[in-house]
N, C-alpha and C positions, 0 to 999 in steps of 0.2 A: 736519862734512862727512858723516861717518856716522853711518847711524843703526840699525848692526847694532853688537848686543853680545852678552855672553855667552849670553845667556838667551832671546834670540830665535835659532830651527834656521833654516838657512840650504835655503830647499826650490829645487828646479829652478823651480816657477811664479815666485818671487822673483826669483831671474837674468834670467829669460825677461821677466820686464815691464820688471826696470832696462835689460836689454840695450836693448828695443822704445824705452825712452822715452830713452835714452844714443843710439840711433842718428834717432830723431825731433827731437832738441834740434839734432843736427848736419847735418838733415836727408840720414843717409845711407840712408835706403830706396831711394833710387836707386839705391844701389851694392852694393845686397842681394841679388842674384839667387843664389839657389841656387849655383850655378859659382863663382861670384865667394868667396862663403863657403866656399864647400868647397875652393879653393887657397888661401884664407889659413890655413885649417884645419891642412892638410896642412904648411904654411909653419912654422907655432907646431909640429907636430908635428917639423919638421927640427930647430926653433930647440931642442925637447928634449932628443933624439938628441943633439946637441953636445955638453953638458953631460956627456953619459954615455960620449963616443964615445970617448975613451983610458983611461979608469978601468978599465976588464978587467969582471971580475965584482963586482957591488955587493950586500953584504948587506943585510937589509930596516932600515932605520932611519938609512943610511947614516951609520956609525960613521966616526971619523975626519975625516969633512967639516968643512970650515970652514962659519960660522953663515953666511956670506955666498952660499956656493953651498947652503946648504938654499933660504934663501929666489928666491936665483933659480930653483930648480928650481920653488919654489911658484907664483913668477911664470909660468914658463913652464907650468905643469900648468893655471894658473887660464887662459891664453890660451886652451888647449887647449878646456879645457871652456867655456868662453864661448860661443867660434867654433861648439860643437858645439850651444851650446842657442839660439843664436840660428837655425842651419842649421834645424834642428827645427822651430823659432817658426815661419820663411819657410815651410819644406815643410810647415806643417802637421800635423804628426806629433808626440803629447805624449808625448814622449822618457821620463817614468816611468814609463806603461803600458806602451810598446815595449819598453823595460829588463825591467821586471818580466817580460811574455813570452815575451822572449827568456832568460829565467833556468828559467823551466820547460820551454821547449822542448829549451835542455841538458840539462835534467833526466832528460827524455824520451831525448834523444838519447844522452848519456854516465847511464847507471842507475849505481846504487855495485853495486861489484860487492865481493863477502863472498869473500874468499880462504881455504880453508882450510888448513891449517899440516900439510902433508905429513910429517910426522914423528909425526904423529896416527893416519893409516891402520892398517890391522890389516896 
């Protein structure tokens, strides 16, 4: 059924065509409009939030989790991003150049800023 394995990188133009030809097979381009995608969008983003919503604070690797809620979370991160690169596809907009420009415009916007250690001073 698949034909992704280890050794093929998984890129966004790759989602973006399975999504195109997953929603052409079902004939759901009718039900593609922009709006329509961007509240199921938001919907997978609710259905993430649950997952997370009584746990308190969660360290990075989510220690202690049962193997069954990683992978749902992976299910529900993978809806997320789906919805997001199909969104993309519809508006027209290649969601890895917008990323990437939006990483130097933070760049721009937040500089690192060099702290000196006050304990230094004369």
């Amino acid at each position: 059924m698949s034909e992704i394995t280890e050794e093929v990188p998984v890129t966004l133009d790759m989602l973006k065509q399975k999504m195109r030809e997953f929603a052409n097979e079902r004939d759901w381009d009718q039900f593609h409009s922009p709006r329509n995608l961007l509240l199921a969008l938001v919907g997978e983003v609710g259905e993430l939030c649950e997952i997370f919503q009584w746990k308190g604070e969660v360290p990075k690797g989510l220690p202690g989790w049962k193997e069954e809620e990683k992978v749902h979370v992976g299910e529900e991160l993978s809806d997320v991003l789906l919805y997001l690169v199909r969104l993309s596809d519809i508006c027209g907009v290649d969601l890895g150049k917008a990323a990437l420009r939006k990483v130097e415009l933070n760049a721009i916007k937040y500089p690192i800023k060099v702290y000196e250690d006050p304990s230094s001073s004369n």
